[in-house]
C-alpha positions as CSV (number, residue, x, y, z in Angstrom):
1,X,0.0,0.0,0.0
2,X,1.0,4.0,-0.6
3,X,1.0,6.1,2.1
4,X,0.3,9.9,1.0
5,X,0.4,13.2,3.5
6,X,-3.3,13.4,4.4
7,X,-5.5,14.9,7.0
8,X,-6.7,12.4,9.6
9,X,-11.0,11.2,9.3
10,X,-13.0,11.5,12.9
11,X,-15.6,9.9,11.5
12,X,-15.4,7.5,14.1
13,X,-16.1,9.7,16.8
14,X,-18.9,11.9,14.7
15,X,-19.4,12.6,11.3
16,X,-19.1,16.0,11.5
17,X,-19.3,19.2,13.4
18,X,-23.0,19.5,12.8
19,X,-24.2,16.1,12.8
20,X,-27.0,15.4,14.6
21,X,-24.9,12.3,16.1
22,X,-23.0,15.0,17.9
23,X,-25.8,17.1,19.0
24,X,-27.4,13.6,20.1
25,X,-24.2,12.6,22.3
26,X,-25.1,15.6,24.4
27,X,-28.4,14.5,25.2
28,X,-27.0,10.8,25.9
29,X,-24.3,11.6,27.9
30,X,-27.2,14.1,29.9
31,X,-29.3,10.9,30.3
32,X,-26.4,9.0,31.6
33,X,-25.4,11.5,34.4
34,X,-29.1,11.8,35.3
35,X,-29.4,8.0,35.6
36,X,-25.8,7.5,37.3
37,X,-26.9,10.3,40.0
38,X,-29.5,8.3,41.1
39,X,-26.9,5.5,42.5
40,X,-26.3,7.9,45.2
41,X,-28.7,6.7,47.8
42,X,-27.1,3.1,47.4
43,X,-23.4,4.7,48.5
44,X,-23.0,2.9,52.1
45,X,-20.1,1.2,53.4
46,X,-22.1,-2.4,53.2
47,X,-22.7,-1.9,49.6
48,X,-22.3,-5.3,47.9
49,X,-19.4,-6.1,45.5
50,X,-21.7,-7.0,42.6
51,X,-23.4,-3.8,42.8
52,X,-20.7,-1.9,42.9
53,X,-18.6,-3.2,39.7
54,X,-22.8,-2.3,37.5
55,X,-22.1,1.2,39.2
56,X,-18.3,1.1,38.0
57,X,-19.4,-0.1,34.7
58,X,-22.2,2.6,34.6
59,X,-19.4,5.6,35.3
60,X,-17.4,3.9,32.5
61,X,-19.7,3.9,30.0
62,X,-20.8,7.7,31.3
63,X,-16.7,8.6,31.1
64,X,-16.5,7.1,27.4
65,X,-19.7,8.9,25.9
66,X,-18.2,12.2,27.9
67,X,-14.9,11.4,26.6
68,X,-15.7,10.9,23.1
69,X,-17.4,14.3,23.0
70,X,-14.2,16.3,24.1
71,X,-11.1,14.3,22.2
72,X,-13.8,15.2,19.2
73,X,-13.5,19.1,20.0
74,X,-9.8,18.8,20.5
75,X,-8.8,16.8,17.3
76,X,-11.2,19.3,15.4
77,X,-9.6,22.2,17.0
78,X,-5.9,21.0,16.8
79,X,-6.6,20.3,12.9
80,X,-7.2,24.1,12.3
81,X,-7.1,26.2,15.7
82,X,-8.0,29.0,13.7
83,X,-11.7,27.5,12.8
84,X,-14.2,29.5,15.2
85,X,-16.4,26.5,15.0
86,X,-14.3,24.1,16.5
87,X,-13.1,27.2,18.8
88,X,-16.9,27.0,20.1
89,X,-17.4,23.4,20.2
90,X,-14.3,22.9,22.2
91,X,-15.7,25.6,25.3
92,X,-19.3,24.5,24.6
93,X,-17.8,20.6,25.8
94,X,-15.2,22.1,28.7
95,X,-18.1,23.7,30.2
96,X,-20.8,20.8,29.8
97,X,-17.6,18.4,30.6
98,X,-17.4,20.2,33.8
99,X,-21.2,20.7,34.8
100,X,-21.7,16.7,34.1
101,X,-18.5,15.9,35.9
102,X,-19.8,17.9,39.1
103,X,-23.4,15.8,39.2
104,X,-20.9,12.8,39.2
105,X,-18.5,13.9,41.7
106,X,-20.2,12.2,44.8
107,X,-18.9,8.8,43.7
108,X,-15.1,9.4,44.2
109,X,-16.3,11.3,47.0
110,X,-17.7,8.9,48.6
111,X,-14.7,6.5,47.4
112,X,-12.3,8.3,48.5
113,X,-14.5,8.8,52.1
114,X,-14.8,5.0,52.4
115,X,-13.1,3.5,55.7
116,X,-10.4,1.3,54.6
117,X,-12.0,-2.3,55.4
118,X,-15.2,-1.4,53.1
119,X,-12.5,0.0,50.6
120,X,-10.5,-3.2,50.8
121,X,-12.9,-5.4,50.7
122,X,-14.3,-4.0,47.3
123,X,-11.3,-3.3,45.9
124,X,-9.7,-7.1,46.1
125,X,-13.1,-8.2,43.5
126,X,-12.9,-5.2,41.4
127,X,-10.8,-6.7,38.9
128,X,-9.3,-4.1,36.3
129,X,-10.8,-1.6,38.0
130,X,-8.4,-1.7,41.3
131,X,-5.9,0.1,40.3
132,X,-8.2,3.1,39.1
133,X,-9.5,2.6,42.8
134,X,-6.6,2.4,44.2
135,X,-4.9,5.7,43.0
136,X,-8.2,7.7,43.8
137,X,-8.0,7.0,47.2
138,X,-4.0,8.1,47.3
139,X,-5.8,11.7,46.6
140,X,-8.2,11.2,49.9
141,X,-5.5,14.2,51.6
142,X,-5.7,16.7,49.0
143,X,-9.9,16.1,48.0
144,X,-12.1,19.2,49.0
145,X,-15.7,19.5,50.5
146,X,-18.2,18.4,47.1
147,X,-19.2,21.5,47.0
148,X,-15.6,23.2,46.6
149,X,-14.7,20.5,44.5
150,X,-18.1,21.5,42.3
151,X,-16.6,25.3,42.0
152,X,-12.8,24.3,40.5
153,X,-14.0,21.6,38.0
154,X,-16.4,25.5,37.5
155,X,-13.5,27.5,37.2
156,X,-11.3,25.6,35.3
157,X,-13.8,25.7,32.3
158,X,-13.0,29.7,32.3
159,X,-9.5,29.6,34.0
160,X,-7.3,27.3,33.1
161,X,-8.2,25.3,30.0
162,X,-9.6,29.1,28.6
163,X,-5.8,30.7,28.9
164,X,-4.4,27.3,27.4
165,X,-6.9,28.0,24.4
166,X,-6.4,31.5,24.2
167,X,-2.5,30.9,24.3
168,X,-2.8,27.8,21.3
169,X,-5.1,30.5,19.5
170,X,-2.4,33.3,19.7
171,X,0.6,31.0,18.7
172,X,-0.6,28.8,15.9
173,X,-1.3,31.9,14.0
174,X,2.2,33.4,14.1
175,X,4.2,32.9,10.5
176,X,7.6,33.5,10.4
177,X,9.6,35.0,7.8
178,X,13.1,33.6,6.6
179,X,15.3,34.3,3.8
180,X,16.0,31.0,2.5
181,X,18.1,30.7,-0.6
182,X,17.6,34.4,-1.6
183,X,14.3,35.0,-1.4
184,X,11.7,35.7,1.9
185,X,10.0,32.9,2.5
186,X,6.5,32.8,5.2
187,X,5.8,29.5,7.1
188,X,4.5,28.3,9.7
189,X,6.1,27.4,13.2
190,X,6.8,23.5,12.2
191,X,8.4,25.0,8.7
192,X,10.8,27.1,10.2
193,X,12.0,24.6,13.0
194,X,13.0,22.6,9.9
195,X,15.9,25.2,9.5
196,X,17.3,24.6,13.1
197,X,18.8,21.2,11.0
198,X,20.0,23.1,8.1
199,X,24.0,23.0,7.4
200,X,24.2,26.6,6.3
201,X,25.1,28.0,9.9
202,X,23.7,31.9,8.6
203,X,19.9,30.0,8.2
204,X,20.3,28.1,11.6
205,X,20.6,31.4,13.5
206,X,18.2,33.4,11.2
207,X,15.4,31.0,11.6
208,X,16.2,31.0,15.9
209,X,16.2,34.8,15.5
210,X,12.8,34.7,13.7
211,X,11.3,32.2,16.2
212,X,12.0,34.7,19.5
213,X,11.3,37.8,17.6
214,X,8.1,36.8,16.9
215,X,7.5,34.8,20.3
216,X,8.9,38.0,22.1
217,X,6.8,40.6,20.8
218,X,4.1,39.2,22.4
219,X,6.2,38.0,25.5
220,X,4.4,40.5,28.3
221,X,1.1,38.6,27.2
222,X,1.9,35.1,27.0
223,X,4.2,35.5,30.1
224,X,0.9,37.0,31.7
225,X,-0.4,33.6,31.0
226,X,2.1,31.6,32.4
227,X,2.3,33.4,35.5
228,X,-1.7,33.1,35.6
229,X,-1.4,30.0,35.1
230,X,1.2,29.3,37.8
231,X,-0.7,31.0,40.4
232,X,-4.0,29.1,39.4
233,X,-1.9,25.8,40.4
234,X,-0.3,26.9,43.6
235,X,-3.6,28.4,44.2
236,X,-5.4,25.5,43.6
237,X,-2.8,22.3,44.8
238,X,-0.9,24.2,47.3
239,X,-3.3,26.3,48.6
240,X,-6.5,24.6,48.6
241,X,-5.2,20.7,48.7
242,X,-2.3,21.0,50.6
243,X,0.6,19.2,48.4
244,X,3.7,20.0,49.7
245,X,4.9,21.9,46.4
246,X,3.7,22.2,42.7
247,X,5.7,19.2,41.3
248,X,4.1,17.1,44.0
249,X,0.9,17.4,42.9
250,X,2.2,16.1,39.4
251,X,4.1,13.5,40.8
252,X,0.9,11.8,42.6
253,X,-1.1,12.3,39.2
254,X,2.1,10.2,38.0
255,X,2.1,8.0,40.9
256,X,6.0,8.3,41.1
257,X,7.5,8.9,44.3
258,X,8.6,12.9,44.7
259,X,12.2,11.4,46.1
260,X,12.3,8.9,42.0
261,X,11.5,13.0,40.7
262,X,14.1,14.6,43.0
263,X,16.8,12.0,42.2
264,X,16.3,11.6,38.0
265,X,16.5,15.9,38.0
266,X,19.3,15.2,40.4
267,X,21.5,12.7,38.3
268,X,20.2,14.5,34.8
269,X,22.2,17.9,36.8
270,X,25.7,16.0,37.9
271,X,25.7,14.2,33.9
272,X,25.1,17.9,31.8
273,X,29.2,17.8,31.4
274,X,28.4,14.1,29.1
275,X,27.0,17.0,26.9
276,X,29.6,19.2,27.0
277,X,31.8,16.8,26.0
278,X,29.5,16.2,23.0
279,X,29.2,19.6,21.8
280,X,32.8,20.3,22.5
281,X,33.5,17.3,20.0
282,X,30.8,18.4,17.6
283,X,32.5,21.6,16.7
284,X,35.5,19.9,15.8
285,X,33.1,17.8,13.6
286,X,31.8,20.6,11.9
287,X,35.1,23.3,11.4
288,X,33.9,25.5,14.3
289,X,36.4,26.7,17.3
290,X,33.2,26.8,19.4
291,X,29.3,25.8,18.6
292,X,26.7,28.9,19.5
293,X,23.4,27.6,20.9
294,X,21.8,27.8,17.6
295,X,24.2,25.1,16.0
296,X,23.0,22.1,18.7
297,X,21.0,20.3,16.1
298,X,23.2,20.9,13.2
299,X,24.2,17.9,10.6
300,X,28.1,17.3,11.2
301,X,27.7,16.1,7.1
302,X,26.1,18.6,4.6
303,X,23.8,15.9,3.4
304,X,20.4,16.7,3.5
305,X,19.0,13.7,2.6
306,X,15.0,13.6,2.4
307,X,12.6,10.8,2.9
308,X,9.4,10.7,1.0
309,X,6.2,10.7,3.1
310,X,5.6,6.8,1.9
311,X,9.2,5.7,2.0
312,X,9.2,6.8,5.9
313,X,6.0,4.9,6.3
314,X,7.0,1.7,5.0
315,X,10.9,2.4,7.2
316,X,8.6,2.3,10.6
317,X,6.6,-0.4,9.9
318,X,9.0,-2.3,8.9
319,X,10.9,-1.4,11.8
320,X,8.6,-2.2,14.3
321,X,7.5,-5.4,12.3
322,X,11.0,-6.6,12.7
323,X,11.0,-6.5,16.1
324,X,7.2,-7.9,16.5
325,X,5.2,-8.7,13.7
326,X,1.9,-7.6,16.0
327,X,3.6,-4.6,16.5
328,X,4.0,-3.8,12.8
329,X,-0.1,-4.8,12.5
330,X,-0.7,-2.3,15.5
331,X,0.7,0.7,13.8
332,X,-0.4,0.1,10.6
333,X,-4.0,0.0,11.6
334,X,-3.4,4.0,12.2
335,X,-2.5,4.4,8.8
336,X,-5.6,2.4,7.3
337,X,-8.2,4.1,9.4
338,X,-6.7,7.4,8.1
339,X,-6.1,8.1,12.0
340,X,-3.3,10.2,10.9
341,X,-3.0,13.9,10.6
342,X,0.7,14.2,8.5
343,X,0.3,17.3,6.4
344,X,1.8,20.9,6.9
345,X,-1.1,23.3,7.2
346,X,-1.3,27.5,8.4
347,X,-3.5,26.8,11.3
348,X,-2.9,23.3,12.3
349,X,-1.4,22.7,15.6
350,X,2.4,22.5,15.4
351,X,4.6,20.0,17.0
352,X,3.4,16.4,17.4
353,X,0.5,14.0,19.6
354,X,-1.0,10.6,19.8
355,X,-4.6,11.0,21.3
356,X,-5.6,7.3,22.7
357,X,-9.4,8.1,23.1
358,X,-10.7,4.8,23.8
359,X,-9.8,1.4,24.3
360,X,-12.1,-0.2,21.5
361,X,-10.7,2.7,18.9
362,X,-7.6,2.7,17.1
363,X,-5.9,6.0,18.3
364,X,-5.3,9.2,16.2
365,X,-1.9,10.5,15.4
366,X,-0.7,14.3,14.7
367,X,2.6,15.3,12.8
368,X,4.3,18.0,10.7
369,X,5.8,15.6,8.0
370,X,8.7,17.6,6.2
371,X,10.8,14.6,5.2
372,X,13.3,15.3,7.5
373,X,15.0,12.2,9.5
374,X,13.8,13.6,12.5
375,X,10.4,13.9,11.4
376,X,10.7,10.1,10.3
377,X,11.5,9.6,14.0
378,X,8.8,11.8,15.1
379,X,6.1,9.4,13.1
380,X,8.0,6.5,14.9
381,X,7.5,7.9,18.2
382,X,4.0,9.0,18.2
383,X,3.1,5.8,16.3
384,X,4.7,3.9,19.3
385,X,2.5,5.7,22.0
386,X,-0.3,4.0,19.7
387,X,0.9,0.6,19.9
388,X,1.1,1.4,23.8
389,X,-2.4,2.0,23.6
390,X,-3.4,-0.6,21.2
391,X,-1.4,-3.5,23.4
392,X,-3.2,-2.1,26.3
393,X,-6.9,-2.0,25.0
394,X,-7.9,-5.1,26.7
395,X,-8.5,-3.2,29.4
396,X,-11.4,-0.7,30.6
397,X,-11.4,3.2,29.8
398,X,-10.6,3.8,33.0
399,X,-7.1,1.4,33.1
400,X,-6.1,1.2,29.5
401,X,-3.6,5.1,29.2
402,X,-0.4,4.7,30.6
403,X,0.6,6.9,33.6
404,X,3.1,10.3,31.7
405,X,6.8,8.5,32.7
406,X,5.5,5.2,31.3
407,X,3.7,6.6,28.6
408,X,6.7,7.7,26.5
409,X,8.2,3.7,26.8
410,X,6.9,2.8,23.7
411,X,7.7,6.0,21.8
412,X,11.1,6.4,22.4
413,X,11.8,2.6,22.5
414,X,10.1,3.1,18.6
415,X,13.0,5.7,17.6
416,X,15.4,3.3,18.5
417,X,14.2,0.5,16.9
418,X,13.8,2.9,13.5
419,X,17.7,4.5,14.0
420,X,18.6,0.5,13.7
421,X,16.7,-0.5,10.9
422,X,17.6,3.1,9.1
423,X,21.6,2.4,9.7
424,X,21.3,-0.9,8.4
425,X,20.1,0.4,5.1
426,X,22.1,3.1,4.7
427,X,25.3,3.0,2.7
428,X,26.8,6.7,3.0
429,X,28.7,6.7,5.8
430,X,28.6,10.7,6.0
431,X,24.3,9.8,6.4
432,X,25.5,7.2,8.7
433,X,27.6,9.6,11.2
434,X,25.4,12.0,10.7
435,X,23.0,9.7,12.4
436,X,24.8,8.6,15.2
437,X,25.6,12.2,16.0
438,X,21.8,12.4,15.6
439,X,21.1,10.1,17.9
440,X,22.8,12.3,20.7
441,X,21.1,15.6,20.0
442,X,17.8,13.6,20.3
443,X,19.4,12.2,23.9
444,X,20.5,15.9,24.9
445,X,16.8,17.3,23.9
446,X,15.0,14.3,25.7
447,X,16.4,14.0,28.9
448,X,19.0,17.0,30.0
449,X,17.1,19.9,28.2
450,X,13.9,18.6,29.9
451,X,15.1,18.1,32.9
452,X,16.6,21.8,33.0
453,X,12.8,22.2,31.7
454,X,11.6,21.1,34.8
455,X,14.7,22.6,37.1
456,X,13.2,25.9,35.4
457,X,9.4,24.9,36.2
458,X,10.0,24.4,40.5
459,X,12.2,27.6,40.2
460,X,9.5,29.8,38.2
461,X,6.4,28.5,40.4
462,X,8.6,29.5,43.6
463,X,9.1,32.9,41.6
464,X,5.9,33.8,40.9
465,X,4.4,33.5,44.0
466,X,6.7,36.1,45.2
467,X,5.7,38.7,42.3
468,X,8.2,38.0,39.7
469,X,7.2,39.8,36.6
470,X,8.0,38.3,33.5
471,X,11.5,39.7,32.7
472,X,12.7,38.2,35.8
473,X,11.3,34.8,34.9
474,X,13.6,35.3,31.5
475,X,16.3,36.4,33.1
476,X,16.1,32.8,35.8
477,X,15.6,31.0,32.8
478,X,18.8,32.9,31.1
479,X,20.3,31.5,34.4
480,X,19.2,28.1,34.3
481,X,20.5,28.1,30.2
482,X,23.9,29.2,31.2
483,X,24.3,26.5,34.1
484,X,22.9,23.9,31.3
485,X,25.7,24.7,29.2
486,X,28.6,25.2,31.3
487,X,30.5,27.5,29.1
488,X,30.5,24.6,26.3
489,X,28.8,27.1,24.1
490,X,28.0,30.7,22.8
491,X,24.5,31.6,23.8
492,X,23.0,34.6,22.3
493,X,20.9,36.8,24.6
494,X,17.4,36.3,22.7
495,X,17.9,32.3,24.7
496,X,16.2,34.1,27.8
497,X,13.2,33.7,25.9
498,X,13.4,30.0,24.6
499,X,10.7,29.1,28.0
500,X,7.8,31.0,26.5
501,X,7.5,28.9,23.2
502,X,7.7,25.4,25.2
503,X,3.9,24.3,25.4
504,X,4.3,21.6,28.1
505,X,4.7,24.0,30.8
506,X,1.2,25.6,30.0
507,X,-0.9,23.2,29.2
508,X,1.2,20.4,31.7
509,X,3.1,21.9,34.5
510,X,6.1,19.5,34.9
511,X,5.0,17.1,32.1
512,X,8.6,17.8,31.0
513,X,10.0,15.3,33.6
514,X,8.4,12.1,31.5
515,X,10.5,12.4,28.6
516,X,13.9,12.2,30.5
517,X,12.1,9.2,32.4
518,X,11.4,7.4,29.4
519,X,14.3,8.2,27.8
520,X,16.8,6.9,30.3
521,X,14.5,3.7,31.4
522,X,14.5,3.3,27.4
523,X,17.8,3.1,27.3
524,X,18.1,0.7,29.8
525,X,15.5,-1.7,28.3
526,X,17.2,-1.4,24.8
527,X,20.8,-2.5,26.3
528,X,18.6,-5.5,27.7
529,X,17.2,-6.4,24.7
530,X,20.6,-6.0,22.5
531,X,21.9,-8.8,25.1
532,X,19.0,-10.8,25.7
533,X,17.2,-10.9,21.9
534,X,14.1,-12.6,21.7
535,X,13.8,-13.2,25.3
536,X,13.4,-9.9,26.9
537,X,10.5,-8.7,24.2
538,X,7.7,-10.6,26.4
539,X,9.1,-8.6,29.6
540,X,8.7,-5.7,27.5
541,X,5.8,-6.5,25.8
542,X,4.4,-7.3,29.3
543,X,5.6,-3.3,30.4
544,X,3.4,-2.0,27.7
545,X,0.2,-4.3,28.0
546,X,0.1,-3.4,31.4
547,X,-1.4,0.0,30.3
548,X,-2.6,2.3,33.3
549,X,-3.8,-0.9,34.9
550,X,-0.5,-0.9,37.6
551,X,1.3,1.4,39.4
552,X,4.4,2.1,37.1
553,X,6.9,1.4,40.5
554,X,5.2,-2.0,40.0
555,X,5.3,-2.7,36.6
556,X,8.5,-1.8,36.3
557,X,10.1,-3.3,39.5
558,X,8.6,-6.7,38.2
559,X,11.0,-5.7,35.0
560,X,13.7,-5.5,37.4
561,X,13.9,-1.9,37.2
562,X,14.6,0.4,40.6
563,X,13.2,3.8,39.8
564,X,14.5,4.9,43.4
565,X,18.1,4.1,42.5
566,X,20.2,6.7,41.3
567,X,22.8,4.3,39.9
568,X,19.5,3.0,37.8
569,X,19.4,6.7,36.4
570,X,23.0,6.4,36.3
571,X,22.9,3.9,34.1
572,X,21.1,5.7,30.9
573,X,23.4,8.1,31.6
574,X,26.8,5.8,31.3
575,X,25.3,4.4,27.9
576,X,25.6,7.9,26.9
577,X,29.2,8.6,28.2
578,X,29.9,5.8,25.8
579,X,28.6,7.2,22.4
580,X,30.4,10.1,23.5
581,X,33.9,7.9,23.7
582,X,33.4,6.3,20.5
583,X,33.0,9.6,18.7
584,X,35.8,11.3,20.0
585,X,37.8,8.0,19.1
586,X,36.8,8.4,15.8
């Protein structure tokens, strides 16, 4: 089969914006919540395990109608987040998300309320549910009164999720303007990162400088929004439910440990110098006394090979068939239900997702395809967050989505398995280094840039409590870039405003953390299999298939992984310290 850059179908959520299917899901889902709210007499601590897994089957069907709905709005709206339409749809579902969610609140209420005998007791014959149990209840010290909890699931619908909107409306629209090749080009935000890959140094820094002139003239606004939306989560976790700092209130969403969180930023902090090293050795590579920051991700060969849309295609699923032939049949399934969204489009929502709605549906995957290697990688790691989903969908829509550390498992395990099959079919050994030199500037932007990420994220909520205005959150972040570095590069002064075009911290304070998780445990499950072959894929298999139904400490400590070991950490990091060796041996 050909594969062709294409928008992706919803037709298998609704048929369209104003089908009456849509308008009809409304009036289900309204049903649903007025039939679930009845149950609420039956809440008391003798209630029998039968009736409660029809009630948990009841919320689950309630959730996936509900569900449906919103990853509708968002798919339409990340297609074009220009189109007012979707703009409407998407607040008209936040706010009937939220006043639906509120009539069902008394349930993991009551839940979380339950003495621990009662809970117990229902928990050990809930089946796939437990775990979904079990982490509700690990909230019981932070859950308000209902009624409190009633008013923020209110004011998030206006608050939070409207400045994340209002700041993805603002952004996608911006166009940048580039000489390329002698003439002015306009393009979007996806168009112009291209450039940061380019060999001609002049169009590396000319496309950074574009990127933070644009981003910085609106800087006092969409700083405004950060801040907002910093003091919205202290407000909210800190304030309100008592976690002991922002991050911890990610962490338990996680369900990792805050010591596993202090001690992977920890480790990522003592290893930056690996990267020194690299970048040191990569301006050797390409002529230069000294790299500036806006030569990190430049080819060390001049080749600028390009991969048509199909060739890419037919790379990943071969790769991943290689290493499963299920795995291969997962992805592919994405493909055929035109699931993917691939083309470059004004409007369309830059950078990359997988969206795993539900269990029983294939999930839908976003990309910029520009035929860049890295973009090849990008469709390899978003199509492995599918597979995740797709090896997990035997379980209920309340179990199946990986916690955020575990979730990016599958994706970055994906890349690898594509930088293997594309250096065994490539015979330039210029494309070849140019790879493996590749395959570091992916490691640096995974796992130390996002854990300075994150380092910035504690500092800047911290900051903003006490008044910081947004020119001294650029100038910590300015900090925070220079310690990153350690002298091992030139960094122009328009860096201080590199935080203000990352999304994550918006729409997912300390997301960031996940990608340096999954990278490093990555690494360590790839040296496994390299050793072990055909017998470590069940173990990993069994990793992924596990879903959201385990705690991730569990699933991966039955993997023989220790998450509260630094030398674990240590580990990803060592593998690293090699590539670097064998590069500077030559």
């Amino acid at each position: 089969m050909t594969y062709t850059l294409s928008p992706w179908r919803l037709d298998d959520l609704f048929p369209g914006l104003a089908s009456p299917e849509l308008e009809s899901a409304f009036a289900e889902v309204e049903k649903k919540t007025s039939a679930f709210e009845n149950i609420r007499p039956e809440l008391k601590p003798d209630l029998g395990v039968g009736r409660f897994l029809e009630i948990l089957r009841e919320l689950e069907a309630l959730l996936r109608a509900t569900f449906h709905m919103y990853a509708y709005a968002i798919l339409l709206f990340s297609a074009d987040t220009q189109d007012q339409e979707a703009q409407t749809l998407l607040g008209r579902i936040q706010q009937f998300g939220a006043e639906m969610g509120n009539r069902n609140l008394f349930f993991s209420l009551w839940w979380k309320g339950l003495d621990e005998a009662n809970a117990s007791r229902l928990m050990e014959n809930s089946g796939d549910y437990h775990y979904y149990l079990e982490t509700m209840r690990h909230f019981k010290p932070h859950t308000l009164s209902e009624g409190e909890e009633k008013i923020v699931n209110l004011k998030n619908v206006t608050g939070a999720q409207a400045l994340n909107t209002l700041r993805d409306t603002l952004t996608n629209r911006y166009t940048f303007k580039v000489e390329v090749e002698g003439q002015v080009r306009e393009m979007t935000e996806d168009e112009l990162f291209a450039l940061l890959r380019q060999p001609e140094a002049d169009l590396r820094a000319r496309a950074y400088q574009e990127l933070f002139r644009v981003y910085s003239q609106d800087a006092p606004i969409i700083g405004q929004i950060y801040q907002s939306l910093l003091r919205d989560w202290h407000n909210e976790n800190v304030g309100l439910r008592h976690f002991s700092s922002p991050i911890a209130a990610r962490n338990l969403a996680n369900d990792i440990p805050d010591d596993v969180v202090d001690t992977l930023l920890e480790v990522a902090r003592k290893n930056a110098p690996i990267f020194h090293r690299f970048f040191r050795l990569k301006a050797r590579a390409l002529g230069m006394e000294r790299l500036r920051r806006y030569d990190i991700y430049a080819p060390v060969s001049a080749s600028s090979k390009q991969y048509a849309f199909n060739d890419a295609a037919q790379m990943v699923l071969e790769s991943f068939s290689q290493f499963d032939p299920n795995v291969g049949t997962l992805a592919r399934r994405v493909f055929d239900e035109s699931h993917l969204d691939s083309e470059v489009r004004k409007g369309k929502r830059s950078g990359a997702f997988c969206a795993g709605v539900d269990p029983l549906l294939t999930p839908w995957v976003l990309v910029n395809y520009q035929g860049r290697a890295e973009d090849v990688a990008t469709l390899a790691h978003e199509l492995g967050h599918a597979i995740h989903a797709m090896l997990a969908s035997h379980h209920s829509q309340l179990t199946f989505d990986a916690s955020l550390p575990l979730a990016e498992t599958a994706s970055t395990f994906g890349e690898m398995m594509l930088l293997d099959r594309l250096l065994a079919g490539e015979k330039d050994p210029a494309v070849r280094r140019d790879m493996l030199f590749r395959q570091l500037d992916d490691a640096y932007k995974t796992i130390v840039r996002q854990a300075y990420f994150a380092m910035f994220e504690r500092q800047a909520h911290e900051m903003v409590m006490k008044n910081a205005s947004v020119d001294d959150l650029a100038q910590a972040y300015w900090s925070n870039v220079q310690e990153q570095f350690g002298g091992s590069l030139e960094i122009a002064d328009e860096f201080k405003w590199e935080w203000i075009v990352i999304s994550h911290i918006y729409s997912t304070p300390f997301y960031v953390y996940a990608y340096a998780f999954g990278q490093l445990l990555v690494l360590a499950l790839y040296r496994q299999y390299k050793a072990e072959g055909e017998a470590f894929k069940p173990r990993y298999l069994k990793i992924l298939a596990a879903g959201g139904s385990e705690a991730p400490e569990k699933v991966l400590s039955e993997a023989g992984v220790d998450i509260h070991s630094a030398a674990f950490w240590q580990g990803g990091f060592d593998i690293l310290s090699g590539l670097v060796d064998q590069l500077e041996k030559g």
